[in-house]
C-alpha positions in Angstrom: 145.1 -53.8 -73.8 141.8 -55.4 -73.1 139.1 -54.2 -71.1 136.9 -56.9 -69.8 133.1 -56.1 -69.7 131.3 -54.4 -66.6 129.5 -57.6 -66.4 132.8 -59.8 -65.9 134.9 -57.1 -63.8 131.6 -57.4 -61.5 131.9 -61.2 -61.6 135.6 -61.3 -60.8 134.9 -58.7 -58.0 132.1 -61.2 -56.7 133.9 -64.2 -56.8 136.6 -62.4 -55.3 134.5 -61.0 -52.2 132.9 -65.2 -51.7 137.0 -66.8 -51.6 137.5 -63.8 -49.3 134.9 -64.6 -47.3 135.2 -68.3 -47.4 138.4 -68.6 -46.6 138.0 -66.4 -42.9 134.7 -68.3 -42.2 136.5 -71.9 -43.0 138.6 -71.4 -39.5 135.6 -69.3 -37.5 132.9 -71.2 -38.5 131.2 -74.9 -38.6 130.7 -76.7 -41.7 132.0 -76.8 -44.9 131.9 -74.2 -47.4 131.6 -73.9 -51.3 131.2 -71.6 -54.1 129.0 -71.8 -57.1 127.6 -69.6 -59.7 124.5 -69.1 -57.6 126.1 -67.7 -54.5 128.2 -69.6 -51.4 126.9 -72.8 -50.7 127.1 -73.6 -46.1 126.7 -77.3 -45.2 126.1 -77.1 -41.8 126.5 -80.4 -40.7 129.0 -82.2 -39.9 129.2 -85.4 -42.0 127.7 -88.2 -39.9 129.2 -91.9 -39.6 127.7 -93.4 -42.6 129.0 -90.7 -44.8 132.6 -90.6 -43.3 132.9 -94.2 -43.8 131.5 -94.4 -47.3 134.3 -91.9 -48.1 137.1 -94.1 -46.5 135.9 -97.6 -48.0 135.4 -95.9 -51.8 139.1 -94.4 -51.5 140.3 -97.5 -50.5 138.6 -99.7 -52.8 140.0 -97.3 -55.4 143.6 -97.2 -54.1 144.3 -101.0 -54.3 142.9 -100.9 -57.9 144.5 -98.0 -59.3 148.2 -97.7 -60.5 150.5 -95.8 -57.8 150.9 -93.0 -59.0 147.2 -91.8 -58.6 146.0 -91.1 -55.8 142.1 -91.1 -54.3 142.4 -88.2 -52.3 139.8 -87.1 -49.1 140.3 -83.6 -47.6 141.7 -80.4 -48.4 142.5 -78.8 -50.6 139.5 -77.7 -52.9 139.1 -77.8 -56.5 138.7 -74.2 -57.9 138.5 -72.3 -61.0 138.5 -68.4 -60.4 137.8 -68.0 -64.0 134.1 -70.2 -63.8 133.6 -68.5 -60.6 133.8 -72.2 -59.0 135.3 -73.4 -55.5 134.3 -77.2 -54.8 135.3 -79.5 -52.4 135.1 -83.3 -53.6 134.4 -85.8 -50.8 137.0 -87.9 -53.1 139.5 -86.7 -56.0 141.1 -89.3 -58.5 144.6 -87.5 -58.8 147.8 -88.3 -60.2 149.8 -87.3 -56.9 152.2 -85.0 -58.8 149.4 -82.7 -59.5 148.7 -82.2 -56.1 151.9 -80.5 -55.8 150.8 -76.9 -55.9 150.2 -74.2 -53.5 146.5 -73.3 -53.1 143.4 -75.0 -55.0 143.8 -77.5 -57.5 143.4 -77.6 -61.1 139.6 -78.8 -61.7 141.8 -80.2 -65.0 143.9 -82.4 -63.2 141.0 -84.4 -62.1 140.6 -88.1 -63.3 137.6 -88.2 -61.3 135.2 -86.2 -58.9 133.4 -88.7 -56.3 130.8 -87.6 -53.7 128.6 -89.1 -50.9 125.4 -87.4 -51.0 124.7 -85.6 -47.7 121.5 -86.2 -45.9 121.2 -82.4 -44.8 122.1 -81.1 -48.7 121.5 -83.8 -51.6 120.4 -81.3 -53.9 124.3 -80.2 -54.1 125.8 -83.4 -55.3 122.7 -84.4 -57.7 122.2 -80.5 -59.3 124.8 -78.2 -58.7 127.9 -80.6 -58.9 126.1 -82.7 -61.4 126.1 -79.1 -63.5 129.2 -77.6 -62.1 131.7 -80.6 -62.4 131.3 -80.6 -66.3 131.9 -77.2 -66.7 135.0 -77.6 -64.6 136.1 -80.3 -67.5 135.8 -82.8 -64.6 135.5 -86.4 -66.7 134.0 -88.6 -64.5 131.9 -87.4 -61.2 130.3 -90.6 -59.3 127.7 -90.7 -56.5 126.8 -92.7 -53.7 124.0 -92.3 -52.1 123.3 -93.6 -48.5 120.1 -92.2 -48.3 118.7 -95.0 -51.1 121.8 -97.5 -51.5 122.0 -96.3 -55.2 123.8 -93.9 -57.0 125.1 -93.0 -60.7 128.4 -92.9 -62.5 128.4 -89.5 -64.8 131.0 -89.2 -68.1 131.5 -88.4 -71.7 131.3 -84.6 -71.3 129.4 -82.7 -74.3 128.1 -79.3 -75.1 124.6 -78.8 -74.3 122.3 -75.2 -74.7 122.7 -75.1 -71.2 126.6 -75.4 -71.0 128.7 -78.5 -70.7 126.7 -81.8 -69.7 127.5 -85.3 -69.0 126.7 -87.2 -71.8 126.3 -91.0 -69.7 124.8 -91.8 -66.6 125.4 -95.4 -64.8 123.4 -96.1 -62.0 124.1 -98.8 -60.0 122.6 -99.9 -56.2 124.6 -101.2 -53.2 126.3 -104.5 -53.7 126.6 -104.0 -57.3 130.6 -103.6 -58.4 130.5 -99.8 -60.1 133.6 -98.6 -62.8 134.8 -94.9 -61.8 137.0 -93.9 -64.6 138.9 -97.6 -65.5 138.3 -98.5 -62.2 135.9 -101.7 -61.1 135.8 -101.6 -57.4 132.4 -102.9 -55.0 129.8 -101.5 -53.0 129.3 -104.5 -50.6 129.1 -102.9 -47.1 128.5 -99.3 -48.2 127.0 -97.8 -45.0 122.7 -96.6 -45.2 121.7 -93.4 -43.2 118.8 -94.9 -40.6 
């Protein structure tokens, strides 16, 4: 038998405590709730127009490209990895549909590719935390859009870094240029700007 280390029995016991208390504040209490190494991470605010319909055009852009059996999935449920101490919760998740056929969280593994629309209230969390967390999750493509500046960056190629797992390539791309998710070209014509 193995005994884990006091310092890994306490970070268990951590995580552990946040799910618990993430998953009774999800129904009780606005916004939408995350977990990262650092503690639980509250956005607030609800997402406004311009970030709602970013979402929908993206996963339907994606959708008419990509074979049938994948899916590009908006809402629940989250991606989590109890043993990274990581709950995340992708605006968009490139999935074959079959893997979404599991009870709970999904397998950060399963994931073709990660896709966010940077909030205006919290864009530190999709360009730092989820550009650091989604490679550690083995996530192998995380893309960006950002309303705030009609830009944003396509991240792959995962490698090891001194700092943990990185994304080797960056793509940026602005608004109006077509952008490649994964093996997918779609365009950014008449992605919505935050005023």
């Amino acid at each position: 038998m193995t005994i884990a280390p006091d310092d890994a029995r306490r970070d268990a016991h951590l995580y552990q405590a946040m799910r618990e208390f993430v998953a009774s504040a999800d129904e009780n209490l606005p916004g939408k709730f995350e977990i990262t190494r650092e503690g639980i991470v509250h956005d607030m605010m609800a997402p406004v127009g311009p970030h709602e319909l970013t979402t929908l055009r993206v996963r339907k852009r994606l959708e008419r490209v990509m074979p049938d059996e994948l899916v590009a999935h908006t809402g629940t449920p989250d991606v989590e990895s109890a043993s990274h101490g990581i709950m995340r919760h992708p605006d968009v998740m490139v999935i074959a549909e079959a893997d979404m056929e599991v009870a709970g969280s999904v397998d950060p593994l399963t994931l073709v590719a990660a896709i966010e629309v940077v909030s205006r209230s919290n864009p530190e969390n999709d360009w730092v935390s989820k550009m650091r967390d989604y490679p550690l999750l083995g996530i192998p493509v995380y893309a960006v859009f950002d309303p705030r500046t009609g830009s944003g960056a396509v991240l792959s190629d995962i490698h090891r870094t001194p700092d943990g797992p990185r994304y080797a390539t960056r793509k940026d791309f602005l608004y109006g240029e077509d952008v490649t998710i994964a093996e997918w070209t779609i365009s950014t014509d008449d992605l919505p700007r935050y005023v």
